[in-house]
VEXKEBA-436381 format. One record per residue (C-alpha): residue in three letters; residue number from 0; x, y, z. Coordinates in steps of 0.001 Angstrom, whole numbers, plus 500000, padded with zeros to 6 digits. Layout:
BEGIN
{ALA NUM {X Y Z}},
...
This chain:
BEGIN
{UNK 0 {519037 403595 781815}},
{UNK 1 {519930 400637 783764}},
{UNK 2 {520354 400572 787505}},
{UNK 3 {523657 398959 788742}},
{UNK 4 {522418 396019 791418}},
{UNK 5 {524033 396960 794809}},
{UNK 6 {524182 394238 797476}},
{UNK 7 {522201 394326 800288}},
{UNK 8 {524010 393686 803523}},
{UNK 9 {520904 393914 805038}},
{UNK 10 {519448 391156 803484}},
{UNK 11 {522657 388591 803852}},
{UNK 12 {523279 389040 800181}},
{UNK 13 {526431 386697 799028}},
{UNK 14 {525705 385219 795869}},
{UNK 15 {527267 381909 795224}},
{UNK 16 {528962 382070 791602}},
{UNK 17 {530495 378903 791632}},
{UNK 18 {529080 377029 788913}},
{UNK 19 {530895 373504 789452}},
{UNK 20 {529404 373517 793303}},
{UNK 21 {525930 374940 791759}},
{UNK 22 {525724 371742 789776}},
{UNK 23 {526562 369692 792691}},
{UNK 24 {524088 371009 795072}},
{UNK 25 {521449 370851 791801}},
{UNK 26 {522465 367206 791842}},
{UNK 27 {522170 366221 795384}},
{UNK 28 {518399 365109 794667}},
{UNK 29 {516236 364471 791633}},
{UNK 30 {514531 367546 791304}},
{UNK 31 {512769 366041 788283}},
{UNK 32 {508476 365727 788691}},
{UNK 33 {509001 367287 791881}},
{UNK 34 {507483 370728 793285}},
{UNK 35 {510405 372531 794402}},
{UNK 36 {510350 375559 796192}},
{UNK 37 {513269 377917 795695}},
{UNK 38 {514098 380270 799053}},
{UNK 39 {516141 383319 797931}},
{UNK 40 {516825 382765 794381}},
{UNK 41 {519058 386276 794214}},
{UNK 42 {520165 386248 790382}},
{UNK 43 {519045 382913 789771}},
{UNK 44 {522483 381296 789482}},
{UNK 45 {521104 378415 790920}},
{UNK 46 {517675 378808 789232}},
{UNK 47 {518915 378035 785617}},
{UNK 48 {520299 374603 787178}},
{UNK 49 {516872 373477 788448}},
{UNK 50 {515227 374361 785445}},
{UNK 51 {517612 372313 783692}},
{UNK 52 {516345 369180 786436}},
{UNK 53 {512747 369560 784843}},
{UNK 54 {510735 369618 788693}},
{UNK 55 {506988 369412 787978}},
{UNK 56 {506638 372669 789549}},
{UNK 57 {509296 375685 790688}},
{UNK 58 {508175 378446 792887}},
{UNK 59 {510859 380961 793491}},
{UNK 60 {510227 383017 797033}},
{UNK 61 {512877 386250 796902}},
{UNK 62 {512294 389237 799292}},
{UNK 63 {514467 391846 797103}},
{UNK 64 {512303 393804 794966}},
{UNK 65 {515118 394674 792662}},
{UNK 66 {515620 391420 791594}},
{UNK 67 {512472 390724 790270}},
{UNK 68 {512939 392035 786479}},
{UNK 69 {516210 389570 786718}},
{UNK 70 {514317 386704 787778}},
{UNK 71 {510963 387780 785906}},
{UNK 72 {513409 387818 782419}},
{UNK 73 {515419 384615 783807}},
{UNK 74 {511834 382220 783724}},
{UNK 75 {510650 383967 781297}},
{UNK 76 {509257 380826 778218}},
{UNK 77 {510546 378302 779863}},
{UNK 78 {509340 374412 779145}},
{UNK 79 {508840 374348 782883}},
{UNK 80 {505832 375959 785243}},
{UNK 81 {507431 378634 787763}},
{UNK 82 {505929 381017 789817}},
{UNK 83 {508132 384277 791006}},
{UNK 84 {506683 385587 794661}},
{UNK 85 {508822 388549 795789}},
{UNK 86 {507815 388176 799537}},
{UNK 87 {510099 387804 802720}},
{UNK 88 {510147 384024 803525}},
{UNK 89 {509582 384753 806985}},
{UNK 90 {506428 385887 806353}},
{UNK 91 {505752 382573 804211}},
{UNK 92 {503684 379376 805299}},
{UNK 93 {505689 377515 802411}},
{UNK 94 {502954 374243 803865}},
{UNK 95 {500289 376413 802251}},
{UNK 96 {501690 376400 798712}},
{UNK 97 {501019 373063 797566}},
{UNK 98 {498870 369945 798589}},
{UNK 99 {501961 367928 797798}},
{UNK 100 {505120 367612 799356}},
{UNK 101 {507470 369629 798501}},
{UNK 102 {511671 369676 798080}},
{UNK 103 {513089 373401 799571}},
{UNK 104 {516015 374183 798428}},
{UNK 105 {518028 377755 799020}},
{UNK 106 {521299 379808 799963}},
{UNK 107 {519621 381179 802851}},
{UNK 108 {520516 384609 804136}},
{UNK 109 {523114 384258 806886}},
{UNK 110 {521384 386713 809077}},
{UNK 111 {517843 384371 809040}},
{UNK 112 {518851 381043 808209}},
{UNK 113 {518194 379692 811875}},
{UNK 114 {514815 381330 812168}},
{UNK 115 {513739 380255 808334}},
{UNK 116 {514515 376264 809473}},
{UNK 117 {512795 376370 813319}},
{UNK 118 {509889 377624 810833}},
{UNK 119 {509968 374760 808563}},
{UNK 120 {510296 372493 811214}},
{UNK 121 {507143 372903 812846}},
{UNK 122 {505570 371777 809441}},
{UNK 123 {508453 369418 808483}},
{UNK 124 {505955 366834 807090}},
{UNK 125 {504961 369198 804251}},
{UNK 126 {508403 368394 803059}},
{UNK 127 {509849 365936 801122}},
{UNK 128 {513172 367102 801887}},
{UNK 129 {515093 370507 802683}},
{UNK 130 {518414 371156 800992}},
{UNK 131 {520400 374155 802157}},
{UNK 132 {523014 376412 802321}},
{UNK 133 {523925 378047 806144}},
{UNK 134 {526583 379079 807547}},
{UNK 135 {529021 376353 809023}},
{UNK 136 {528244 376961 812570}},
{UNK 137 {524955 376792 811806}},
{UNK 138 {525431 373685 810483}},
{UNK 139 {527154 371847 813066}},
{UNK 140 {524425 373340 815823}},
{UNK 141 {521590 371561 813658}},
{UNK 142 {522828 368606 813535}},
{UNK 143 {525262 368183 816685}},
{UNK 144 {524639 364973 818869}},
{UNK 145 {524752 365484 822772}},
{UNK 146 {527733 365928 824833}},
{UNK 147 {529313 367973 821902}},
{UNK 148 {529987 371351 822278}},
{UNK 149 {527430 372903 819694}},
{UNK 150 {524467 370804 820684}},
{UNK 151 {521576 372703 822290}},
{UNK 152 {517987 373613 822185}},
{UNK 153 {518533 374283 817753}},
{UNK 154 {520037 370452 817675}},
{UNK 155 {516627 369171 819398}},
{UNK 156 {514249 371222 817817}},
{UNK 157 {515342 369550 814319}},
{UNK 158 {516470 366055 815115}},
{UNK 159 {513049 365371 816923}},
{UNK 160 {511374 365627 813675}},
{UNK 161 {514589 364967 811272}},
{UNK 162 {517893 363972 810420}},
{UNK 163 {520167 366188 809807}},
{UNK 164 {522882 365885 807277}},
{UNK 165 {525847 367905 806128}},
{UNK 166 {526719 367660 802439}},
{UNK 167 {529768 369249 802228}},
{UNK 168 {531849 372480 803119}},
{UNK 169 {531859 375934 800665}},
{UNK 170 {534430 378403 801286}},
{UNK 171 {534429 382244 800861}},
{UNK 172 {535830 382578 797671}},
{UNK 173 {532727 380853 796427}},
{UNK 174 {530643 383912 796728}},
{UNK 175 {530364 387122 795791}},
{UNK 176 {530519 389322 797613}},
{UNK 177 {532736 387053 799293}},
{UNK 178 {531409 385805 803042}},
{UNK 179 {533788 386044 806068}},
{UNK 180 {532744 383117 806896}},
{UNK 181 {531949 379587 805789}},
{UNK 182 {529097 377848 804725}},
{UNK 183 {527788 374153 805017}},
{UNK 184 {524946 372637 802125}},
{UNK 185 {523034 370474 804543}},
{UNK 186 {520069 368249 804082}},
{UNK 187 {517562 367900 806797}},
{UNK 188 {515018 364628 805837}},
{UNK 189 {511632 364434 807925}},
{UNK 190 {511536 361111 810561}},
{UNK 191 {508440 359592 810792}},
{UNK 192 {505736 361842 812587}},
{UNK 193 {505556 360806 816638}},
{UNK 194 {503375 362984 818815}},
{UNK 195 {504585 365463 821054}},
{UNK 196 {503721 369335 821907}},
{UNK 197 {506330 370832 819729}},
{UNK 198 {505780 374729 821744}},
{UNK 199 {505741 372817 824998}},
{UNK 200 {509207 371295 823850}},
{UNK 201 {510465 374896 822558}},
{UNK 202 {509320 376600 825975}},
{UNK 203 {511481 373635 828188}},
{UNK 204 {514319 373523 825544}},
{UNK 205 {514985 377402 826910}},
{UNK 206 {514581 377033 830334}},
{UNK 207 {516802 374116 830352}},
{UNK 208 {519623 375497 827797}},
{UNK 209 {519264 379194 829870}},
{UNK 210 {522601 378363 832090}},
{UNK 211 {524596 375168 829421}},
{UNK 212 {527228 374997 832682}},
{UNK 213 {524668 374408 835106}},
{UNK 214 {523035 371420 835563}},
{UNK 215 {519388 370495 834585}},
{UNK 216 {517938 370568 838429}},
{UNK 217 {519681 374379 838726}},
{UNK 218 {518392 375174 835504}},
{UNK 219 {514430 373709 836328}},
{UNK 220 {514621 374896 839981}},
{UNK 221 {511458 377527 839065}},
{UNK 222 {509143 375219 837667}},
{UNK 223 {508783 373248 841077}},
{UNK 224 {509748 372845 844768}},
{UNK 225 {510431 369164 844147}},
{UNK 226 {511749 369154 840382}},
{UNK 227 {514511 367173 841452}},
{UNK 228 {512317 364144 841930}},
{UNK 229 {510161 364651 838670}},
{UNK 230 {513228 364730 836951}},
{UNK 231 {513908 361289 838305}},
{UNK 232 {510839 359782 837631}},
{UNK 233 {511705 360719 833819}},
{UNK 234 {514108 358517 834348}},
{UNK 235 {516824 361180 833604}},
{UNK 236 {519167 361984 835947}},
{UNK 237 {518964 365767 837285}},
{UNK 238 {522608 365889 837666}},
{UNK 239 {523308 366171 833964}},
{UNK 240 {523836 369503 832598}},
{UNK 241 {521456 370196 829238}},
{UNK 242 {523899 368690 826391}},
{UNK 243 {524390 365685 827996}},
{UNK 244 {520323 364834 827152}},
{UNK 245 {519063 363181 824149}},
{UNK 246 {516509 364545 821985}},
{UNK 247 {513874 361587 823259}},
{UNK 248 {514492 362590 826977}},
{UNK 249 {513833 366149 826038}},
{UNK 250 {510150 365425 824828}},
{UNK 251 {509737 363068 827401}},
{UNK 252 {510844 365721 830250}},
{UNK 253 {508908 368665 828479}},
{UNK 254 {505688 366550 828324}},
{UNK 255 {505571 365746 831855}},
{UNK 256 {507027 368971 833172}},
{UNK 257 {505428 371824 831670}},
C-alpha cells in the first residue's frame, strides 16, 4: 500500500515545481565534469535536470527519510555516478566529501538556510561555487553593501571570503506547498583566500552589531577602558555606527581588538 508523502513544515518543505525556472537555475553553471553536491533534493525535481548536465559526480544530501525510496528509484541506472546520503546537512562537513572542489547547489530549507551558508563559509575554498535558493531577505542580508539597511554581521561573514550574487527573484506560486514568502537563487563565488581569524571576526561581528543604532565606541565600550583610541588607531572612526563599516575594516578591527 503506498504511503501518501505529507509535507514537513518542520523541515521547510516547499518544493519548487516550476520546471521552466528549474532549467534556468540547472543552467546558471556548467554542471558538466563537475562534482556537484545536491543540498535537499526533496522529490528530485531539480535532480533529473542535473543529471541531464552530465557532472562527473552527484551526491544528493536529503534529511527526510521518506524520501529516500523516491530519490533511491529517481537515480536508479543512470549513465551518471550519484550517491544518495539521507543525513541532515547541518550535521555535514560537505569539505570532507571530495578532494576536489566542488559546485553546491540546493533549495535550502527556509528555516536553516542562514546557518547551512555561515557553515560553508568557513570552508568556502572547498567550493568551486555555491548556487542557491533562500528566501529574499535572506538574500539581500548576504549580499548587502554597508550603509544599507540589511547589511550586518551575515553581509561580512560572506563577502570577506566571497561575492555574493543574486540571480533572480521566484515567487510563491512557484512552489508547492506554496511559500508566504519569496525566494532569491543567489550565487556566492569564493575571493581569493587572505588570512584572518574567521571566529575572532564572528565573536567582534556580534559585539559590534549587538545595538545597529548605537555607535561602534557604545557598542565596544566592554572590551576596553580606552577602546575609543584603538578604534582610531584602526584608522576607523569610532563614531560610526556598525553598517557604516566595510568588510576590510571589520577584519582589521577584530584582529587587533579581540
Amino acid at each position: 500500500m503506498k504511503v501518501e508523502f505529507k509535507h514537513k513544515k518542520s523541515l521547510g518543505q516547499n518544493f519548487l515545481i516550476n520546471k521552466t525556472i528549474l532549467k534556468k537555475i540547472s543552467s546558471l553553471k556548467d554542471f558538466k565534469n563537475q562534482e556537484v553536491v545536491e543540498v535537499g533534493p526533496g522529490k528530485g525535481y531539480l535532480t533529473e535536470f542535473l543529471i541531464k548536465k552530465k557532472p562527473s559526480k552527484l551526491i544528493l544530501i536529503e534529511k527526510d527519510r521518506q524520501l529516500e525510496t523516491v530519490l533511491t528509484n529517481l537515480i536508479k541506472n543512470k549513465s551518471i555516478k550519484i550517491k544518495l546520503i539521507i543525513e541532515d546537512a547541518l550535521k555535514i562537513s560537505i569539505n570532507k566529501l571530495s578532494k576536489n572542489k566542488i559546485v553546491l547547489i540546493g533549495n535550502l530549507p527556509y528555516n536553516v538556510a542562514t546557518t547551512l551558508i555561515l557553515n560553508w563559509l568557513r570552508y568556502i575554498h572547498s567550493f568551486e561555487s555555491i548556487v542557491v535558493m533562500v528566501q529574499k531577505e535572506v538574500a539581500s542580508r548576504l549580499s548587502a553593501k554597508e550603509k544599507t539597511k540589511h547589511y550586518g554581521r551575515t553581509s561580512v561573514l560572506a563577502q570577506v571570503v566571497a561575492d555574493v550574487k543574486i540571480k533572480f527573484d521566484v515567487a510563491p506560486e512557484n512552489f508547492f506547498p506554496k511559500p508566504k514568502v519569496h525566494s532569491s537563487v543567489i550565487e556566492i563565488i569564493p575571493k581569493e583566500k587572505i588570512k584572518f581569524n574567521y571566529k575572532k571576526l564572528d565573536k567582534f561581528l556580534k559585539l559590534s552589531f549587538m545595538h545597529k543604532r548605537k555607535t561602534l565606541k557604545n557598542n565596544l565600550s566592554k572590551i576596553s577602558s580606552n577602546i575609543e583610541e584603538k578604534i582610531y588607531k584602526c584608522g576607523v572612526n569610532p563614531a560610526l555606527r556598525p553598517e557604516e563599516i566595510s568588510p576590510n575594516q571589520f577584519i582589521k578591527l577584530s584582529e587587533e581588538l579581540i
